[in-house]
TORDO-739836 format. One record per residue (C-alpha): chain; x negated, y negated, z; residue number from 1. Coordinates in pm, whole numbers, plus 32768, in hexadecimal, padded with zeros to 4 digits. Example, Ala and Ser with C-alpha at 12.3 -4.5 7.8 and 13.67 -1.06 7.14 Angstrom:
BEGIN
@cadena = A&east = 7B32&north = 81C2&up = 830C&num = 1 $
@cadena = A&east = 7AA9&north = 806A&up = 82CA&num = 2 $
***
This chain:
BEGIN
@cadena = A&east = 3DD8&north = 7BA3&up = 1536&num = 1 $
@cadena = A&east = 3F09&north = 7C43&up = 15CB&num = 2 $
@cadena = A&east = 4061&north = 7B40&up = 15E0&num = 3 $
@cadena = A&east = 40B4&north = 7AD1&up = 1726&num = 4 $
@cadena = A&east = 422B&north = 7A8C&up = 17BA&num = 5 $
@cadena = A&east = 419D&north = 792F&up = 17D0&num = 6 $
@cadena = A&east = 4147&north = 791F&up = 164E&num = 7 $
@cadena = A&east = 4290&north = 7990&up = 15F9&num = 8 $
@cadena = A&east = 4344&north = 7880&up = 16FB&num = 9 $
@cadena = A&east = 427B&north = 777B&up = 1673&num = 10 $
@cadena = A&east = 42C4&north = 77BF&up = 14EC&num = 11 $
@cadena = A&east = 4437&north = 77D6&up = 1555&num = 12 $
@cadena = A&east = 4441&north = 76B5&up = 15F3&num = 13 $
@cadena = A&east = 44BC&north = 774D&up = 175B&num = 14 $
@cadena = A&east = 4496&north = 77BD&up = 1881&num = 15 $
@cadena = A&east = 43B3&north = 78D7&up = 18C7&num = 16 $
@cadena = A&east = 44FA&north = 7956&up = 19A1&num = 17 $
@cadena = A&east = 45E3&north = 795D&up = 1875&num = 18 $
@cadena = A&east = 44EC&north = 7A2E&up = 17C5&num = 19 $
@cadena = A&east = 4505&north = 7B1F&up = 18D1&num = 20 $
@cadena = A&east = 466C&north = 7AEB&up = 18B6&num = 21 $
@cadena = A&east = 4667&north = 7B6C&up = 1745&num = 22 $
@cadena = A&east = 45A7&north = 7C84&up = 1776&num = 23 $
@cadena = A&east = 465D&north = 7D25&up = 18C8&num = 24 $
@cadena = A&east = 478F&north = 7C7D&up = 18C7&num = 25 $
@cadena = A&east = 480E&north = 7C0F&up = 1763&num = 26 $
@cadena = A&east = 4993&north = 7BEE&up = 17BD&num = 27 $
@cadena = A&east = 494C&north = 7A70&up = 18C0&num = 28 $
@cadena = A&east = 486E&north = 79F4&up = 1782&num = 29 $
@cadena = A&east = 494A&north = 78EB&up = 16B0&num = 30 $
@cadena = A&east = 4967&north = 798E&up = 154E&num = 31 $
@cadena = A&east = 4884&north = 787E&up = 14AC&num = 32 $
@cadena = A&east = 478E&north = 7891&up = 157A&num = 33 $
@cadena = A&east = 4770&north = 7A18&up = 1585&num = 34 $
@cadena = A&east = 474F&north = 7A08&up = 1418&num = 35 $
@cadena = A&east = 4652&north = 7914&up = 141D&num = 36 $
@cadena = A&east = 4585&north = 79E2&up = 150C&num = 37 $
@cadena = A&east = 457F&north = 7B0C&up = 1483&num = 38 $
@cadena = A&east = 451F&north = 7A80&up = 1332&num = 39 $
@cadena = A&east = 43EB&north = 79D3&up = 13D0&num = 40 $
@cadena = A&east = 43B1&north = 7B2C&up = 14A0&num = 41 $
@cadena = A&east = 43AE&north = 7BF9&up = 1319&num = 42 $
@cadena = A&east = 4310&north = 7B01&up = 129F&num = 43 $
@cadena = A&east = 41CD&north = 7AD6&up = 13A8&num = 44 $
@cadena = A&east = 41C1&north = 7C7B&up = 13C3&num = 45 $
@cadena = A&east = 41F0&north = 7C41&up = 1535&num = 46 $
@cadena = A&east = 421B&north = 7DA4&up = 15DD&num = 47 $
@cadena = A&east = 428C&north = 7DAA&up = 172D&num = 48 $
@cadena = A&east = 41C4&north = 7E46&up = 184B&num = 49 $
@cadena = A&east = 4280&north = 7F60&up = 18AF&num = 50 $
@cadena = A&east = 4169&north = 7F90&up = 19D7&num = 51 $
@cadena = A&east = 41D7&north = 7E5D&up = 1A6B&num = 52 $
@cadena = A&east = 432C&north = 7E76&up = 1A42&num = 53 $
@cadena = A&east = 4340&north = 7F9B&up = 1AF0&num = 54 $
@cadena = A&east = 424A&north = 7F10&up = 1C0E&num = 55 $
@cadena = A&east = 4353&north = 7E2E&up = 1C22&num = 56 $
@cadena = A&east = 4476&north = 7F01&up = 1C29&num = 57 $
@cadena = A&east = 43DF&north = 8034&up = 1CE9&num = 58 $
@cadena = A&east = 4417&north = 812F&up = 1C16&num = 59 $
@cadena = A&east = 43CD&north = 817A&up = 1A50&num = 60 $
@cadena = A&east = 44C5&north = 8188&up = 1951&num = 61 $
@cadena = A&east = 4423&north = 82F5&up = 1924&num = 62 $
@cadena = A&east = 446B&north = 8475&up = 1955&num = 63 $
@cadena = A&east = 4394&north = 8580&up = 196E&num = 64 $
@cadena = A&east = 4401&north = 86E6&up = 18A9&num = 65 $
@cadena = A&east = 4350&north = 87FA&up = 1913&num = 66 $
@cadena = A&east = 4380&north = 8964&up = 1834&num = 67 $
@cadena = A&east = 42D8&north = 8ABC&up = 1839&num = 68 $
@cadena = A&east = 42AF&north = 8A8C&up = 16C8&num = 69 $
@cadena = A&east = 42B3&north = 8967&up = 15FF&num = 70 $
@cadena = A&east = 4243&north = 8A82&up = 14AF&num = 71 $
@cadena = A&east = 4360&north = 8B18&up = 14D7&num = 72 $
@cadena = A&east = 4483&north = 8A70&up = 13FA&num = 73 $
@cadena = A&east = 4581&north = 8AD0&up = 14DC&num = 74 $
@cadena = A&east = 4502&north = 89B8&up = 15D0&num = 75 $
@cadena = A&east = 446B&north = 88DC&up = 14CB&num = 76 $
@cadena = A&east = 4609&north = 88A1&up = 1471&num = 77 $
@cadena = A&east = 463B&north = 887B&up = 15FB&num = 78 $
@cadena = A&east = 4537&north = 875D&up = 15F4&num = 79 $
@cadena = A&east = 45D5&north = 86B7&up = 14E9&num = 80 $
@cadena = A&east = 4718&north = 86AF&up = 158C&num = 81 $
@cadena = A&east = 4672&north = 8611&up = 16A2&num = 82 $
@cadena = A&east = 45BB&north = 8511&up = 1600&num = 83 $
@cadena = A&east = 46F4&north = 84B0&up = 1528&num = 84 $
@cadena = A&east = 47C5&north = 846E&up = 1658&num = 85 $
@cadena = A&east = 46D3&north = 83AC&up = 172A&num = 86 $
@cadena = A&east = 4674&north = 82E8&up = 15D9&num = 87 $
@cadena = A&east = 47F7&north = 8260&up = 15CD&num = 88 $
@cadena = A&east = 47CB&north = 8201&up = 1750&num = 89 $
@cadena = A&east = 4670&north = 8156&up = 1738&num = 90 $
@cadena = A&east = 458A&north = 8260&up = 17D1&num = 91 $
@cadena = A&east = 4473&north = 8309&up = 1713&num = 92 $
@cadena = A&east = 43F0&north = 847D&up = 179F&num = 93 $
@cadena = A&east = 429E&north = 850D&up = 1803&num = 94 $
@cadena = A&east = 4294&north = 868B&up = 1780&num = 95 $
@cadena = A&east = 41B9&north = 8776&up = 1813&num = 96 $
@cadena = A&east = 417D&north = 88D3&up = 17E5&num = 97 $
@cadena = A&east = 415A&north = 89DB&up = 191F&num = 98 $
@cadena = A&east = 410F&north = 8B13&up = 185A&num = 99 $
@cadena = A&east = 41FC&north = 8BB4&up = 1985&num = 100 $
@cadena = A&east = 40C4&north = 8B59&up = 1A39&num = 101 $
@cadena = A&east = 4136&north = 8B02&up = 1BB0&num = 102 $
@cadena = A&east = 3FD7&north = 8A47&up = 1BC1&num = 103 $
@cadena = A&east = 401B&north = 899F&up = 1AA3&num = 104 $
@cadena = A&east = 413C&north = 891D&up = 1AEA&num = 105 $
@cadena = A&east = 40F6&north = 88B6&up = 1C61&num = 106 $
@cadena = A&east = 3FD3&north = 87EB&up = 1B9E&num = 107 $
@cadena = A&east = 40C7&north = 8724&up = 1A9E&num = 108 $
@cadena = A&east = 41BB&north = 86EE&up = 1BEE&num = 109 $
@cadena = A&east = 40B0&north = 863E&up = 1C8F&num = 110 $
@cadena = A&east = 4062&north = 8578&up = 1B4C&num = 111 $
@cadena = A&east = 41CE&north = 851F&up = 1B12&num = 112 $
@cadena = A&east = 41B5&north = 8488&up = 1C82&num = 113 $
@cadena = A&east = 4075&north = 83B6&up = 1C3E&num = 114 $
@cadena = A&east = 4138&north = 8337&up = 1AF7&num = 115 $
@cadena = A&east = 42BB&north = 82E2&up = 1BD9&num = 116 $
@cadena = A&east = 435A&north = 835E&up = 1AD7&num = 117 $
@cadena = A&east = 44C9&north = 8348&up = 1B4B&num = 118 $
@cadena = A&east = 4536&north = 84AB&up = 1AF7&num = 119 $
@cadena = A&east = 44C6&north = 860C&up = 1A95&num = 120 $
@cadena = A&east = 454E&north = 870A&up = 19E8&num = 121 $
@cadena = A&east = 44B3&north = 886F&up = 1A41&num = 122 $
@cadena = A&east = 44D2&north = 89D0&up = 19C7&num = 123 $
@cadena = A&east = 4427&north = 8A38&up = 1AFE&num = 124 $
@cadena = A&east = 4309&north = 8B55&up = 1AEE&num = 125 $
@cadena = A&east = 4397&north = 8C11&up = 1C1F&num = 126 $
@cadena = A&east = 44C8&north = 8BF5&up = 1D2D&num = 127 $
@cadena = A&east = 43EA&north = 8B39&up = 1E36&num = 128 $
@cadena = A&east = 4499&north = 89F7&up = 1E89&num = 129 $
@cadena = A&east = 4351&north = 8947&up = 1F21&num = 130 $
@cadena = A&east = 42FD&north = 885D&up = 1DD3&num = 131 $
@cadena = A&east = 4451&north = 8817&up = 1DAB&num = 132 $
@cadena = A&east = 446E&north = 878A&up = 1F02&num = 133 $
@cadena = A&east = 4337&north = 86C3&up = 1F10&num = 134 $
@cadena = A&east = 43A3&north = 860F&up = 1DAB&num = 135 $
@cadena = A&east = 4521&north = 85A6&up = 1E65&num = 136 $
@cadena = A&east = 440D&north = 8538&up = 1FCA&num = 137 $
@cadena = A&east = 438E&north = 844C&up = 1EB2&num = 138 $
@cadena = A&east = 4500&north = 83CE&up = 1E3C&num = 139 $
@cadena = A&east = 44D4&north = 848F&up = 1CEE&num = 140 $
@cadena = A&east = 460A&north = 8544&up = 1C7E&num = 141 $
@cadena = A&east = 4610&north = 8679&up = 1C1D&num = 142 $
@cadena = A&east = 46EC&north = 8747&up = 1B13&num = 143 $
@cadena = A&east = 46A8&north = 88B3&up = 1AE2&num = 144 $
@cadena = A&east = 46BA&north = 8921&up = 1958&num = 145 $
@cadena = A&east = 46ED&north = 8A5D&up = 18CF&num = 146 $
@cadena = A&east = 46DB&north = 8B0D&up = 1A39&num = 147 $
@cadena = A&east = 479D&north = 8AEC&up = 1B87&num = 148 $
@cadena = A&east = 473F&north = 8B26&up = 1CD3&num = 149 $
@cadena = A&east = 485E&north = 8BA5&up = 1DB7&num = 150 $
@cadena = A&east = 489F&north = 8AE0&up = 1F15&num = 151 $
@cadena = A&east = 481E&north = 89B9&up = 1EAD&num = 152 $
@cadena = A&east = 48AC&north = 8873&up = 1E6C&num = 153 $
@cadena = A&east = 480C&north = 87F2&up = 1D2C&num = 154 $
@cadena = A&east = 48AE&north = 87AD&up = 1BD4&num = 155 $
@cadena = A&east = 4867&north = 88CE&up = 1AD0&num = 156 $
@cadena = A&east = 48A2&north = 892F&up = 1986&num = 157 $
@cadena = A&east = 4886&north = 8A9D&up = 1937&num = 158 $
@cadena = A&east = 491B&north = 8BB7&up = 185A&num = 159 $
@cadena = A&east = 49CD&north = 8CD9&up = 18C7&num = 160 $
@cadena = A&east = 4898&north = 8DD2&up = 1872&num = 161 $
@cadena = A&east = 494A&north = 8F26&up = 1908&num = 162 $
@cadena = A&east = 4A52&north = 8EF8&up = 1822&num = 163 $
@cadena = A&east = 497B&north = 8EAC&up = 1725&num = 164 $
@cadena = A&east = 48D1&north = 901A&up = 174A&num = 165 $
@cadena = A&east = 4A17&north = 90B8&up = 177C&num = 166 $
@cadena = A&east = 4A9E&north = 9026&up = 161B&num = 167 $
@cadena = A&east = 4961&north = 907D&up = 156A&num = 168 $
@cadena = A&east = 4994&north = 91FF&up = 15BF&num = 169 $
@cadena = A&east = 4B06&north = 91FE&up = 1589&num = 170 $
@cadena = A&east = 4ADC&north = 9191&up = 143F&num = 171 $
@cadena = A&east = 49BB&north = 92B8&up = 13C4&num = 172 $
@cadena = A&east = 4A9E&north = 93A3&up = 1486&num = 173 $
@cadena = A&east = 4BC4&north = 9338&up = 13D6&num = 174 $
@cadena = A&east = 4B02&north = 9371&up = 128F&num = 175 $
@cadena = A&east = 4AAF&north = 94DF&up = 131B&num = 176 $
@cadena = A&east = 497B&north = 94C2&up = 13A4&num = 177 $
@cadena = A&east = 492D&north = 9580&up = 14D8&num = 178 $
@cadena = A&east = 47D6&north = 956F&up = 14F2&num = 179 $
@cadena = A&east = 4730&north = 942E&up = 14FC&num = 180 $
@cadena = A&east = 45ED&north = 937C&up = 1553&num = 181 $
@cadena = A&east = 45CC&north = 9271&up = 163A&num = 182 $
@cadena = A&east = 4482&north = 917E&up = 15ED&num = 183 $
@cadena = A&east = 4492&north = 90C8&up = 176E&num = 184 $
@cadena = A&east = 43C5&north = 8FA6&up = 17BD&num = 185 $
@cadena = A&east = 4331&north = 8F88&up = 1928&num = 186 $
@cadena = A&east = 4434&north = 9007&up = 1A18&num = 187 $
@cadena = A&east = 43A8&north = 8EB5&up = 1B1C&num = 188 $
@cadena = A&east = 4465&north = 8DDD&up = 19F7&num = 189 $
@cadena = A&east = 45DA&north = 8DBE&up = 1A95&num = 190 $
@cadena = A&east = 4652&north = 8DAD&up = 191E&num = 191 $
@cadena = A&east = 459E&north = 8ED0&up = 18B9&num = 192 $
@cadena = A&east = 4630&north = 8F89&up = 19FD&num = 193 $
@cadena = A&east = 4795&north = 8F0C&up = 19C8&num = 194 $
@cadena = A&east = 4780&north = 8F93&up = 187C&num = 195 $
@cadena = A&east = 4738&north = 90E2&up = 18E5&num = 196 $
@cadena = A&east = 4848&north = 9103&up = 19D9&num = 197 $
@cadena = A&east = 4919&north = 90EE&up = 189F&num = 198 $
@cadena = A&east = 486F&north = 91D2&up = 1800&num = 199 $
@cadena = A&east = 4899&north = 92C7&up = 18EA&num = 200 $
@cadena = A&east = 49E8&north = 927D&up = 194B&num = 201 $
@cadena = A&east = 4AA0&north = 927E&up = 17E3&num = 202 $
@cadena = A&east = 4987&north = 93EB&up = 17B2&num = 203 $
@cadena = A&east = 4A4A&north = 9480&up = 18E8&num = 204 $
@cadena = A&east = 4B92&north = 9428&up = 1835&num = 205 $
@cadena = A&east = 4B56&north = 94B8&up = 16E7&num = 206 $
@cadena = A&east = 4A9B&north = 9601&up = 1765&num = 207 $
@cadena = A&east = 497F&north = 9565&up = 1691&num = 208 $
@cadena = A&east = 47F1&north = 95B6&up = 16C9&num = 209 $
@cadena = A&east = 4738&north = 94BC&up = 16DA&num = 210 $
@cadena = A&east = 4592&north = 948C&up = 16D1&num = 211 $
@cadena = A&east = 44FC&north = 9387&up = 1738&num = 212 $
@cadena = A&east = 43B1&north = 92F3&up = 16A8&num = 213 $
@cadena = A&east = 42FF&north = 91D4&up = 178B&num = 214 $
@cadena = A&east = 4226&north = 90DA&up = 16FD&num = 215 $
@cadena = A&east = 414E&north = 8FC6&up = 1805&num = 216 $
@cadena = A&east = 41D2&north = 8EAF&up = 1722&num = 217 $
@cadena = A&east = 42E0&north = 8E47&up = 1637&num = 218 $
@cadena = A&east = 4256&north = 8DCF&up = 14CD&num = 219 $
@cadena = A&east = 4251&north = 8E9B&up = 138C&num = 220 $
@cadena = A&east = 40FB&north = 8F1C&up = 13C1&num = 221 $
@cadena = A&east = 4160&north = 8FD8&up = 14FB&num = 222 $
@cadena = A&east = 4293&north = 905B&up = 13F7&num = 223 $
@cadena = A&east = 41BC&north = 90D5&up = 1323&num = 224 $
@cadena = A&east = 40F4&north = 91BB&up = 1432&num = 225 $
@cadena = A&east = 425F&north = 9238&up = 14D3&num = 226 $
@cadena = A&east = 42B1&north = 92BB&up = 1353&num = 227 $
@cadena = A&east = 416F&north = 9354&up = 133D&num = 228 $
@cadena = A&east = 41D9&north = 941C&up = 149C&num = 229 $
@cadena = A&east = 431C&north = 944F&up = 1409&num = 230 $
@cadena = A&east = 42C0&north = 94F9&up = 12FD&num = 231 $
@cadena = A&east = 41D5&north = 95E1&up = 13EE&num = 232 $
@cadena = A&east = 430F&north = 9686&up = 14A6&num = 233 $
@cadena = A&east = 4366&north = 97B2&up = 146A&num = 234 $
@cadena = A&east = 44EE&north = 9757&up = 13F6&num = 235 $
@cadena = A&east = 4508&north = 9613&up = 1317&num = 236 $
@cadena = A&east = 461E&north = 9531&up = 13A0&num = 237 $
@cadena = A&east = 4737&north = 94C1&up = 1298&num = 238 $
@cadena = A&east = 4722&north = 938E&up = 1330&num = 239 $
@cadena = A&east = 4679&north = 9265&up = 13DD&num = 240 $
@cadena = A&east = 46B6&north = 9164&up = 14CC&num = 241 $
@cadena = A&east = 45AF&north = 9048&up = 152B&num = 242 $
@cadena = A&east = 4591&north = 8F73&up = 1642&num = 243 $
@cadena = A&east = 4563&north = 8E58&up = 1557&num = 244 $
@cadena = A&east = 454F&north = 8E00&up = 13BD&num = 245 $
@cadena = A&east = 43F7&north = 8DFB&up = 13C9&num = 246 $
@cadena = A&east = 43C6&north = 8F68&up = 142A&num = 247 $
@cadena = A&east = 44B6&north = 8FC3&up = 136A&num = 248 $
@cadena = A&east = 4400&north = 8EFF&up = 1231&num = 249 $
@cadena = A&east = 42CE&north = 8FA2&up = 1283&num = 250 $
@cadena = A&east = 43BF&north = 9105&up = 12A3&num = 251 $
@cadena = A&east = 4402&north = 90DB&up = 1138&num = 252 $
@cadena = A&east = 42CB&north = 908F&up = 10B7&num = 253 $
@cadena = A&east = 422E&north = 91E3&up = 10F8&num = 254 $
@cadena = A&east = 4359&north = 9286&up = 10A1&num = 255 $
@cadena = A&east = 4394&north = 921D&up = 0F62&num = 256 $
@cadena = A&east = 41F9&north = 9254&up = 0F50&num = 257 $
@cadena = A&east = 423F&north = 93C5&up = 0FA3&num = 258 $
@cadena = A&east = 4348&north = 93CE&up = 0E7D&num = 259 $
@cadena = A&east = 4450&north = 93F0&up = 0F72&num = 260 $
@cadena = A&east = 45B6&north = 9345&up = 0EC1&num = 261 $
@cadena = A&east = 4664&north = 925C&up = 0FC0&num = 262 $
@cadena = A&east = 478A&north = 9292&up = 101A&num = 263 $
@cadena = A&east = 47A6&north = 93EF&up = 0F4D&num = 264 $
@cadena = A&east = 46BB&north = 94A7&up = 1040&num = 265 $
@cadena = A&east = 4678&north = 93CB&up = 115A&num = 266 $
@cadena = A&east = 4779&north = 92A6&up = 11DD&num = 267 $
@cadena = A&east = 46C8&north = 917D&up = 1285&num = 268 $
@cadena = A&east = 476E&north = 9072&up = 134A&num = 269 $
@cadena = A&east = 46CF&north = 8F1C&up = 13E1&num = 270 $
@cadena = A&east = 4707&north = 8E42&up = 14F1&num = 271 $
@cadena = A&east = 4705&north = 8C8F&up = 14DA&num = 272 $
@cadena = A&east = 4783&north = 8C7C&up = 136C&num = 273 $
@cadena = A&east = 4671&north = 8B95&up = 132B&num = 274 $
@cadena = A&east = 4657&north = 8AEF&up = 11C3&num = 275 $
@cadena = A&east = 4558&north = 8BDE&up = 1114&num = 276 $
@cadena = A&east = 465A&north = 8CFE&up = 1186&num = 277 $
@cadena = A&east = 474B&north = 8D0C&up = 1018&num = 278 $
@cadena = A&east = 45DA&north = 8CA3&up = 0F67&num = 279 $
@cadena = A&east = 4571&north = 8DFD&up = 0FE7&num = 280 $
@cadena = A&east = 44E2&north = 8F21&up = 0EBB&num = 281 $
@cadena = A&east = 463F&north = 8FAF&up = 0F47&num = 282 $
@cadena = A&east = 472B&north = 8E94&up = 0FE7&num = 283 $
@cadena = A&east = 4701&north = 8EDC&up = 111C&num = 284 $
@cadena = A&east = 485F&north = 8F3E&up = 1213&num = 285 $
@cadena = A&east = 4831&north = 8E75&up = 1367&num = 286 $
@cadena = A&east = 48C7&north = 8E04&up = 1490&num = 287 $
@cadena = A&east = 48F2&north = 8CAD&up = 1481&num = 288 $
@cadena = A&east = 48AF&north = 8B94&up = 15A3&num = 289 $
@cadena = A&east = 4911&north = 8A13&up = 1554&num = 290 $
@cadena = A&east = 47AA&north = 89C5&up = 1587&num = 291 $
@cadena = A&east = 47CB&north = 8855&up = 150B&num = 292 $
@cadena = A&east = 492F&north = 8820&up = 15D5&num = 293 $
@cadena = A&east = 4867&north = 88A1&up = 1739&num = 294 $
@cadena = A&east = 4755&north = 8791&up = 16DA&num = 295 $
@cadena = A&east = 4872&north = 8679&up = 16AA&num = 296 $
@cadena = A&east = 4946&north = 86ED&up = 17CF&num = 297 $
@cadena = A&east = 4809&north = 8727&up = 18DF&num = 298 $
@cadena = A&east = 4798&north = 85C2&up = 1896&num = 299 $
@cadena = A&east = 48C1&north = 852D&up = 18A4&num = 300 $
@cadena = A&east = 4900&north = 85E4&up = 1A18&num = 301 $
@cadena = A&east = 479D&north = 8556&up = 1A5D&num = 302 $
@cadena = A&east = 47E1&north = 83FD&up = 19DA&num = 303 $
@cadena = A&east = 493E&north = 83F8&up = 1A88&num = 304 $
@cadena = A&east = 488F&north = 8457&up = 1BE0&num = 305 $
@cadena = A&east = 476D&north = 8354&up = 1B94&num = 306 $
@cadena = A&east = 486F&north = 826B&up = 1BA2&num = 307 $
@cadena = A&east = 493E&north = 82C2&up = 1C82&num = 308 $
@cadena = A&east = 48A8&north = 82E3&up = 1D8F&num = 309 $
@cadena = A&east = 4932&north = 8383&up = 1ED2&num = 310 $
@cadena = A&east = 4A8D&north = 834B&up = 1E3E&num = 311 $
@cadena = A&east = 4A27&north = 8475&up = 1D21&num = 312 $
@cadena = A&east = 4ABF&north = 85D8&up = 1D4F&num = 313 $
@cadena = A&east = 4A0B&north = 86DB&up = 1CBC&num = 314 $
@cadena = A&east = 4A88&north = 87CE&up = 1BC3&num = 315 $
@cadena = A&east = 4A0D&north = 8945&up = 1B54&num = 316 $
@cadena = A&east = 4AA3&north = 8957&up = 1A03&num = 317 $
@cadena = A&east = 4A67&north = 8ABB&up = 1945&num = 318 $
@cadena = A&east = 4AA6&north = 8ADF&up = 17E4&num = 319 $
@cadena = A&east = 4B06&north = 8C1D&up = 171B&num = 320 $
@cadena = A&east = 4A1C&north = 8CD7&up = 164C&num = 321 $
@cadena = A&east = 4AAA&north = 8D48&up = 1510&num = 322 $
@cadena = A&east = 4A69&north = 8E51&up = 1417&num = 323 $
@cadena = A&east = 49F1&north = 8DF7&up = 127E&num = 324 $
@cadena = A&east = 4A00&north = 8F06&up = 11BC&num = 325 $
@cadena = A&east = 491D&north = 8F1C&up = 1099&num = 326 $
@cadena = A&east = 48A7&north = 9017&up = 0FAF&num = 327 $
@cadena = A&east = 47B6&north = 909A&up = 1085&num = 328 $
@cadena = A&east = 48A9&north = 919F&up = 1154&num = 329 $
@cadena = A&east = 497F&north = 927D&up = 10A9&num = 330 $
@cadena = A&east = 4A28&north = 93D0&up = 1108&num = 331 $
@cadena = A&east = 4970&north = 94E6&up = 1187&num = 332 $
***
């Protein structure tokens, strides 16, 4: 049989109120006592009931993180920075994975609702505001990670993804490439989008040609089919930039399958820097984003807001991508 608050009192020797005192407000517990408690609450197994508590209190000690893709390692590091910072402020997190499925995630919104969690963290599936606004109707806070929306007043953590394009193409240009392929996610994914712009803005500077190769989703497999197309056209480029590591893993495989030496013949560049990116057949060159660092600042913003209340002012902070270069690009 489960261990009761009573059981615990009553091995103590105290109050059933001073064993609530131990467990949600330590600091007004005389020293002896505390330790006395807590020894009979390790020793019994006695779990608190988080359920109750939180009846109690109105709201969980719980967030919500919702991501367009938990497989990809680029958010699995985001995930941990968010689960390491609300671990060292006493919250625990509910992942959930939309798929960039709009659907989806109006379905795991209405979920994290039924649950009160007390915040959410969302990479949102599109720009429309309406399931962010029915989570803060609810008194749920709301942090936006790895995307921002502009003219609205909500914490967010993003990454400067134009720039991130624009430095990716500067640096093949600068190793003399002039005509390069572009592997580009969905153009309705704002990161995908920004990353373009830069694309196209440091091509326009350089005088450089550039062809661009869409894929319907970002993971190796979808690399693989955008090399096969590459190696249909007509003119091979010298060089490759992806939307993300995991095309540009997938890039490589068929390459090298095709005996084609990287970076000798072809140059090919990433995007996330995620961990299996220097592991690569050829260490793979990327942009890098501080994947873990957006986790740890986003739920601190969250937490801060959670308990801050109306007092909190929100904060868009936007960190700098930054280019790794690895043995997979060389000069043209």
């Amino acid at each position: 049989m489960s261990v009761s608050l009573r059981d615990v009192a009553k091995a103590a020797q105290v109050s059933v109120g001073t064993v609530s005192n131990v467990l949600n407000r330590p600091q007004v517990v005389a020293p002896m006592t505390l330790a006395r408690v807590q020894e009979i609450i390790k020793e019994l197994g006695f779990v608190p009931n988080g359920f109750a508590r939180h009846l109690r209190s109105g709201y969980s000690r719980t967030l919500g993180l919702i991501v367009p893709d938990v497989a990809n390692p680029f958010f699995t590091e985001v995930a941990r920075g968010v689960e390491d910072a609300a671990s060292k402020r006493d919250y625990a997190v509910f992942l959930c994975n939309s798929d960039e499925s709009a659907a989806k995630e109006d379905r795991y919104v209405k979920v994290l609702i039924q649950q009160q969690v007390r915040g959410v963290l969302i990479t949102p599936a599109d720009v429309k505001a309406d399931r962010l606004d029915l989570m803060r109707e609810r008194g749920i806070a709301v942090t936006l990670l790895d995307r921002e929306i502009k003219g609205r007043k909500q914490c967010s953590v993003s990454v400067d993804d134009v720039h991130g394009g624009q430095i990716a193409i500067e640096h093949l240009t600068g190793l003399g490439h002039t005509y390069i392929a572009w592997v580009s996610g969905p153009e309705s994914i704002p990161q995908v989008a920004d990353r373009g712009a830069g694309v196209a803005k440091a091509a326009t500077v350089a005088n450089a040609t550039i062809e661009t190769i869409r894929v319907s989703l970002m993971n190796a497999a979808k690399g693989e089919e955008a090399a096969q197309r590459i190696l249909e056209l007509n003119k091979m480029p010298t060089a490759i930039f992806c939307a993300n590591d995991l095309l540009a893993l997938g890039v490589m495989r068929v390459l090298l399958e095709n005996k084609i030496r990287i970076p000798e013949q072809v140059s090919i560049l990433g995007y996330d820097d995620i961990a299996f990116a220097p592991s690569a057949a050829v260490p793979l060159s990327s942009i890098a984003q501080p994947s873990y660092q957006m986790g740890i600042t986003a739920a601190d913003l969250l937490l801060d807001e959670c308990e801050d209340g109306d007092s909190h002012e929100h904060q868009q902070i936007r960190f700098q991508p930054q280019l790794v270069e690895r043995a997979s690009t060389g000069k043209r």
